[in-house]
C-alpha positions in Angstrom: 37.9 -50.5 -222.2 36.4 -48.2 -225.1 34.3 -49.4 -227.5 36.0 -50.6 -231.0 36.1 -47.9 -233.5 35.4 -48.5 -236.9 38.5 -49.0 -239.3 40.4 -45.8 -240.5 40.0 -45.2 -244.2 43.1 -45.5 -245.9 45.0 -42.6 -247.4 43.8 -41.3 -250.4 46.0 -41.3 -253.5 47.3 -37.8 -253.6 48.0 -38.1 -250.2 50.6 -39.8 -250.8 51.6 -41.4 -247.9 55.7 -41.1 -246.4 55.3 -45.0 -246.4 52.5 -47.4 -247.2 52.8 -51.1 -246.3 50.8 -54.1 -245.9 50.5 -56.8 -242.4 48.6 -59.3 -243.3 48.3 -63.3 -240.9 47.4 -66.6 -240.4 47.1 -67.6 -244.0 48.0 -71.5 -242.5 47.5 -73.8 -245.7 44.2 -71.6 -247.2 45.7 -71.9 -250.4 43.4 -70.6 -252.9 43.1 -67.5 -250.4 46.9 -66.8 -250.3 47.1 -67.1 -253.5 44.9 -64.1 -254.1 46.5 -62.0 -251.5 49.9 -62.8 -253.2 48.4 -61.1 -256.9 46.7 -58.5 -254.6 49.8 -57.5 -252.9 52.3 -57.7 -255.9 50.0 -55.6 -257.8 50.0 -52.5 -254.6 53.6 -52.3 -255.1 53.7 -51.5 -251.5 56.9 -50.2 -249.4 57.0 -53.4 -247.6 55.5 -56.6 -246.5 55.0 -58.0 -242.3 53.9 -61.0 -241.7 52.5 -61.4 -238.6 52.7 -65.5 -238.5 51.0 -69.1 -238.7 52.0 -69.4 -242.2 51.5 -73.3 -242.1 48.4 -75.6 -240.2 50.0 -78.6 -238.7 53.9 -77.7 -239.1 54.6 -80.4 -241.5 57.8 -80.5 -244.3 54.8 -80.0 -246.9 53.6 -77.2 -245.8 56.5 -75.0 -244.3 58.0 -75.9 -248.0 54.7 -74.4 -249.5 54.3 -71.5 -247.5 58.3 -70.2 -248.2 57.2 -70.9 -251.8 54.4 -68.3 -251.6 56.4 -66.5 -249.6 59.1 -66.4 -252.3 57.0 -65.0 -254.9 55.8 -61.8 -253.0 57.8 -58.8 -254.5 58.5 -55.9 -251.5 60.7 -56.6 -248.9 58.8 -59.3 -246.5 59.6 -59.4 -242.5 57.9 -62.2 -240.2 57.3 -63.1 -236.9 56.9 -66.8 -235.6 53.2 -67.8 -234.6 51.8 -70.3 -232.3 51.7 -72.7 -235.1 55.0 -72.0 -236.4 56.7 -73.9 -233.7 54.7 -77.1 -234.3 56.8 -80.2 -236.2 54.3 -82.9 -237.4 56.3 -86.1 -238.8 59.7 -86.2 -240.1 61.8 -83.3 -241.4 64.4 -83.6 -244.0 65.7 -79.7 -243.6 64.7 -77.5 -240.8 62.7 -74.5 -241.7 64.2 -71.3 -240.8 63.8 -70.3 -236.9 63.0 -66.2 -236.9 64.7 -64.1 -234.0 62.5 -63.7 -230.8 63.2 -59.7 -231.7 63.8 -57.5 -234.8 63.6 -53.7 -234.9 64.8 -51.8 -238.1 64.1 -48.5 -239.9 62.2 -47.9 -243.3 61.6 -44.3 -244.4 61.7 -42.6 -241.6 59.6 -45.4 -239.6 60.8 -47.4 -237.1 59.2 -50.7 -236.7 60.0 -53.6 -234.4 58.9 -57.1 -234.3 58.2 -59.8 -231.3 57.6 -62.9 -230.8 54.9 -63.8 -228.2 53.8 -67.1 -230.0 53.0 -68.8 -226.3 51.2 -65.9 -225.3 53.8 -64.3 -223.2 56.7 -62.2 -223.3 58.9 -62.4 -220.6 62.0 -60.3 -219.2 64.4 -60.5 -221.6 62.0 -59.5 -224.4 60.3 -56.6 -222.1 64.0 -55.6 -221.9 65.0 -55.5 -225.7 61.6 -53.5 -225.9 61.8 -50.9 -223.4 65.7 -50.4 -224.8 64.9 -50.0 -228.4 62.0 -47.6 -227.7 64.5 -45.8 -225.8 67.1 -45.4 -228.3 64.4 -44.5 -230.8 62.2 -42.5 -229.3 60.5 -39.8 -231.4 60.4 -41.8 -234.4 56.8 -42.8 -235.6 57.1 -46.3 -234.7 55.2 -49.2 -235.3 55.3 -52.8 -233.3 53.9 -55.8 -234.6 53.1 -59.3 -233.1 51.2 -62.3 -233.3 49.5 -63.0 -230.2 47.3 -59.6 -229.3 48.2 -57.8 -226.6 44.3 -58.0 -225.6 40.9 -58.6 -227.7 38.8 -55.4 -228.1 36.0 -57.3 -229.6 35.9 -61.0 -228.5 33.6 -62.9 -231.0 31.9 -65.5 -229.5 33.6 -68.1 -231.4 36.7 -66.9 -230.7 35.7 -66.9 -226.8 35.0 -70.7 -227.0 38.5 -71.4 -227.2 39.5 -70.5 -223.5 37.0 -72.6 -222.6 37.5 -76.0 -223.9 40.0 -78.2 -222.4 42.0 -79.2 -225.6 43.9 -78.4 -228.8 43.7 -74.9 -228.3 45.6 -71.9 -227.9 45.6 -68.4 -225.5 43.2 -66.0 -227.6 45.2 -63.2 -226.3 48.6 -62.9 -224.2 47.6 -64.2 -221.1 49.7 -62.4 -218.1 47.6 -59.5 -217.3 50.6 -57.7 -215.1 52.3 -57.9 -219.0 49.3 -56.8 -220.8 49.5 -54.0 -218.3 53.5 -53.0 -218.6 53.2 -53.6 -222.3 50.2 -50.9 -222.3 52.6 -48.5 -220.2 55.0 -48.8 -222.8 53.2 -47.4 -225.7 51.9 -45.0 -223.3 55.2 -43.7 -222.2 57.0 -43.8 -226.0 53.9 -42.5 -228.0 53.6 -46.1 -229.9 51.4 -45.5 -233.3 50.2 -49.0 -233.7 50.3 -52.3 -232.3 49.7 -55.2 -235.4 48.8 -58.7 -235.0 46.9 -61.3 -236.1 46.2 -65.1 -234.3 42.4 -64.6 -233.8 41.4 -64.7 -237.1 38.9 -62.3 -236.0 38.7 -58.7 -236.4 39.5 -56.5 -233.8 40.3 -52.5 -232.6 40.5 -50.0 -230.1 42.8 -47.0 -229.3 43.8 -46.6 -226.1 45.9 -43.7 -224.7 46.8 -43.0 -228.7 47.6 -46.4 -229.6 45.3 -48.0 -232.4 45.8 -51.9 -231.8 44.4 -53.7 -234.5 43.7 -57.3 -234.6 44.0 -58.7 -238.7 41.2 -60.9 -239.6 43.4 -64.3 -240.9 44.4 -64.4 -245.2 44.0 -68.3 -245.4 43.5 -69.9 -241.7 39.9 -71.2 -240.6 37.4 -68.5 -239.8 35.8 -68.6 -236.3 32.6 -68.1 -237.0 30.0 -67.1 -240.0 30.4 -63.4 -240.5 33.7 -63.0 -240.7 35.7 -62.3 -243.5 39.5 -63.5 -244.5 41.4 -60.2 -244.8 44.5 -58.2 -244.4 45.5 -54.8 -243.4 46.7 -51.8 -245.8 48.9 -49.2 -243.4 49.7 -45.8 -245.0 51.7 -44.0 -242.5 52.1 -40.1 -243.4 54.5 -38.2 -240.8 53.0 -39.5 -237.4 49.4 -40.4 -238.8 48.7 -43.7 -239.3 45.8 -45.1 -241.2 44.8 -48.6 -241.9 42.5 -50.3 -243.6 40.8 -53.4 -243.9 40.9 -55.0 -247.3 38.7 -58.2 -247.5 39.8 -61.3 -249.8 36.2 -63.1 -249.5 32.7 -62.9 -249.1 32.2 -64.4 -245.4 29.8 -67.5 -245.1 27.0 -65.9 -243.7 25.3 -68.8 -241.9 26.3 -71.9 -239.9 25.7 -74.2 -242.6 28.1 -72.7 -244.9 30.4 -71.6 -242.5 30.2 -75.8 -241.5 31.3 -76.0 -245.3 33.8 -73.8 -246.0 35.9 -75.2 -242.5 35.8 -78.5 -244.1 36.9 -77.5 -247.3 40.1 -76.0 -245.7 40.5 -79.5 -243.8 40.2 -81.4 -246.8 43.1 -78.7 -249.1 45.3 -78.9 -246.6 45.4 -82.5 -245.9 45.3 -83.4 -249.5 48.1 -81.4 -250.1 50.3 -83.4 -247.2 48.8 -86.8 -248.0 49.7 -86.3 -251.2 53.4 -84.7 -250.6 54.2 -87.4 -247.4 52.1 -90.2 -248.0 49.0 -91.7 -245.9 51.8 -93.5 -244.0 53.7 -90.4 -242.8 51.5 -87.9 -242.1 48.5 -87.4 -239.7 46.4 -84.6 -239.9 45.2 -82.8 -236.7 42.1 -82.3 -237.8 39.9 -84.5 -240.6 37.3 -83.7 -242.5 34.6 -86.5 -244.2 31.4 -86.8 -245.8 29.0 -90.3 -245.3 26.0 -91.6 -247.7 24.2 -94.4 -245.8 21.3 -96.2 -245.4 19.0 -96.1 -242.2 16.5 -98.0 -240.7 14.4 -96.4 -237.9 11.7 -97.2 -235.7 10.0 -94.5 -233.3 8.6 -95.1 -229.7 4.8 -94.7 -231.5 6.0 -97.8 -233.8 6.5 -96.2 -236.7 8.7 -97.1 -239.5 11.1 -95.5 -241.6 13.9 -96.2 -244.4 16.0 -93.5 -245.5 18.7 -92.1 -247.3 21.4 -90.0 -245.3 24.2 -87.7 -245.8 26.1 -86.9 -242.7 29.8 -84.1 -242.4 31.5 -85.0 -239.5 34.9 -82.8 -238.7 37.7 -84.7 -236.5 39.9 -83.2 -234.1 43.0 -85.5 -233.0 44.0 -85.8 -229.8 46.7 -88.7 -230.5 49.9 -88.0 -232.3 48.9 -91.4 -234.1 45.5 -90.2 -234.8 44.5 -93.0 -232.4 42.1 -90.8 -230.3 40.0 -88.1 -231.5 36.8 -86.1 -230.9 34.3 -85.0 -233.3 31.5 -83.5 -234.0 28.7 -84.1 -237.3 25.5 -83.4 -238.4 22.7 -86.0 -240.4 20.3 -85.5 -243.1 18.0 -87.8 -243.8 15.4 -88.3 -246.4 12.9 -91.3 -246.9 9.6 -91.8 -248.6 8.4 -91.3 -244.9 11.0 -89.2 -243.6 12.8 -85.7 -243.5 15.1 -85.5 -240.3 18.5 -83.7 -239.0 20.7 -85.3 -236.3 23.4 -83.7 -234.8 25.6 -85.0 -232.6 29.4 -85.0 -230.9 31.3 -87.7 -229.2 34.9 -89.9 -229.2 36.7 -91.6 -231.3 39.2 -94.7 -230.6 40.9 -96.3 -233.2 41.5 -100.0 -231.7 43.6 -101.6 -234.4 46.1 -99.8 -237.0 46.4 -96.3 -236.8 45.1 -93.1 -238.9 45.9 -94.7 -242.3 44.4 -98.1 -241.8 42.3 -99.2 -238.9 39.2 -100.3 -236.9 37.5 -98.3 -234.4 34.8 -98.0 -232.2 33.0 -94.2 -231.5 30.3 -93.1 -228.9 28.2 -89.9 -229.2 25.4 -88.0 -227.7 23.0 -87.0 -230.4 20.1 -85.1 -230.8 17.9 -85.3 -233.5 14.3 -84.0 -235.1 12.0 -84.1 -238.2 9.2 -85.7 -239.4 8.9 -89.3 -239.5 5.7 -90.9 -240.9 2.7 -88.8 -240.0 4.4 -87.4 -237.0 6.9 -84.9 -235.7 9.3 -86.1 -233.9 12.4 -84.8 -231.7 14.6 -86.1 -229.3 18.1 -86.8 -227.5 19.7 -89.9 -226.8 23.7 -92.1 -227.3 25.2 -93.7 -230.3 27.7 -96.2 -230.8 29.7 -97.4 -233.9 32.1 -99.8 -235.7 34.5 -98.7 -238.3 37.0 -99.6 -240.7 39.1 -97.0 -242.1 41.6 -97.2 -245.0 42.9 -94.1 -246.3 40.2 -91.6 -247.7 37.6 -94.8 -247.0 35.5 -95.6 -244.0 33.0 -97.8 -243.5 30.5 -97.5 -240.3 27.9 -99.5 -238.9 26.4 -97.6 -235.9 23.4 -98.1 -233.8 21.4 -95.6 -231.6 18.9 -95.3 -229.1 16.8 -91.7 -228.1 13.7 -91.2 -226.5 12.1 -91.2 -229.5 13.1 -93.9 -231.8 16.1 -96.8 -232.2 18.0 -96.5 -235.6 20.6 -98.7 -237.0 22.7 -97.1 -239.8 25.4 -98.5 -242.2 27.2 -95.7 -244.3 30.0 -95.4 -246.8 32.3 -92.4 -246.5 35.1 -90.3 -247.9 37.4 -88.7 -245.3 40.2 -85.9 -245.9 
């Protein structure tokens, strides 16, 4: 496979361009994000709009109901497809959002663009057939396809590559039948296929191959893999059987892990604010939870050593329970004492034993690591956690207790969860 070339520029002015429009993806619930791209896109006044899908996070009444909201507001002519998360129904439903057709194909200036739906990460026959048999009939056209799964991934970030790897909540980075990637490739080939569009990554991503760009959107709203990468969406001018696109960025990507760490659980915190506050803490539980601890900790180290300190600890949630009963997670520690500066990290499970997400107690085990400076000594090690908790709404309470090769500490903390 080529290398990735760099984004064409997009069409100067006074080119003026037989049709400019804009694909843009994923903007989930990033609210503040969309909101931006919705000014941005009313103000380019383009030809038309294509979204290429997720427009909602955990597929709950709130937010399909906020996304055709936005959605509503945007001025050109808008076409979607359905993406992976655009299937999901989380708690009750009152009105059905709208189900989009597995296929669409129409014509716009002399362009002819059709639209799939590959949300699993396949196609199958009957689509391949509606494909082949609208390329046929409109061969010679400039023509356009776009999707939400990509067909393949030119350049796989490394964050994005995690997710075929883990055993849960997660979803094919790419479509994942190679003998389809394959025929679909032969397709373009045969019909002279401008561009292939989709999103689903929320990574950047291009490559031409046999004079087809595909181009992967970088997401509007949805959760960034990795630090580095920006939210963005994708400015087509097509001029006769040219196409140019162009990348145009709505943020400044976090640049480190830290802030990257930050910005994920702000998203987690919007979105589930906005459907605790729509369905109630009864009704609706989140897939993922965000939440910030203070606490107190007391610490003694294998040399004897003492310490009290204060800590701060962000912890991110991932349910694996329709209830929220089960869940894993993952958090990092900061500690600071007149005799101590340390960081713990660590990752583990969740069980809620009594209740469920909105009120409970639960017990959590973790393998931690941790390291810092703790009276006149470093100090670094591994060892296990375990906790008690009480949770009631945005409250927990936590009394946990660890053991590592270099010190036992016992911890009680007070924290706000999203």
């Amino acid at each position: 496979m080529p290398a990735a070339p760099a984004s064409a520029p997009a069409a100067p002015a006074s080119a003026r361009p037989d049709l400019r429009f804009i694909f843009f993806a994923d903007t989930h619930m990033g609210l503040t994000l969309t909101e931006k791209f919705i000014k941005e896109a009313n103000a380019a006044r383009p030809d038309l709009l294509i979204d290429g899908g997720d427009i909602v996070e955990d597929g709950s009444q709130a937010e399909f109901d906020r996304a055709y909201a936005d959605r509503a507001r945007l001025e050109a002519p808008l076409h979607m497809v359905t993406g992976n998360h655009d299937v999901l129904r989380r708690g009750t439903f009152t009105h059905d959002p709208p189900v989009l057709p597995d296929f669409q194909s129409f014509d716009r200036k002399g362009v002819h663009f059709i639209l799939l739906n590959d949300e699993k990460g396949r196609m199958g026959e009957d689509l391949f057939s509606k494909l082949e048999a609208d390329l046929e009939a409109n061969k010679g056209k400039t023509t356009l396809i776009a999707l939400h799964v990509p067909v393949f991934v030119a350049k796989l970030h490394g964050y994005v590559k995690l997710k075929d790897l883990v055993p849960f909540g997660t979803a094919t980075v790419s479509m994942s039948d190679k003998q389809e990637v394959e025929r679909f490739k032969a397709l373009m080939k045969k019909y002279g296929v401008a561009a292939v569009l989709s999103g689903h990554t929320h990574a950047p991503s291009q490559a031409t191959i046999d004079g087809t760009q595909y181009v992967v959107a970088g997401a509007v709203g949805g959760k960034t893999p990795g630090p580095g990468i920006r939210h963005e969406y994708l400015d087509v001018a097509v001029t006769g059987k040219n196409v140019q696109i162009r990348r145009v960025p709505l943020d400044r990507a976090p640049g480190n892990p830290l802030s990257h760490a930050i910005a994920t659980g702000n998203y987690i915190a919007r979105k589930n604010a906005l459907n605790h506050s729509v369905l109630g803490w009864d009704t609706f539980i989140p897939t993922t939870s965000a939440e910030t601890r203070v606490g107190l900790r007391h610490t003694t180290t294998r040399k004897g050593e003492v310490s009290d300190a204060v800590t701060v600890t962000g912890e991110i949630e991932t349910s694996q329970h329709p209830r929220g009963l089960g869940s894993f997670f993952v958090e990092g520690t900061a500690a600071i004492g007149s005799r101590e500066a340390s960081v713990d990290v660590g990752a583990g499970y969740k069980r809620r034993l009594v209740g469920d997400f909105n009120r409970n107690l639960y017990v959590s085990g973790a393998a931690v690591a941790n390291g810092g400076v703790i009276g006149n000594s470093l100090t670094a090690g591994v060892g296990a956690r375990a906790a008690v908790g009480y949770e009631v709404k945005n409250w927990t309470f936590q009394l946990s207790h660890e053991k590592a090769t270099n010190r036992d500490a016992t911890m009680f903390s007070v924290g706000f969860r999203f």
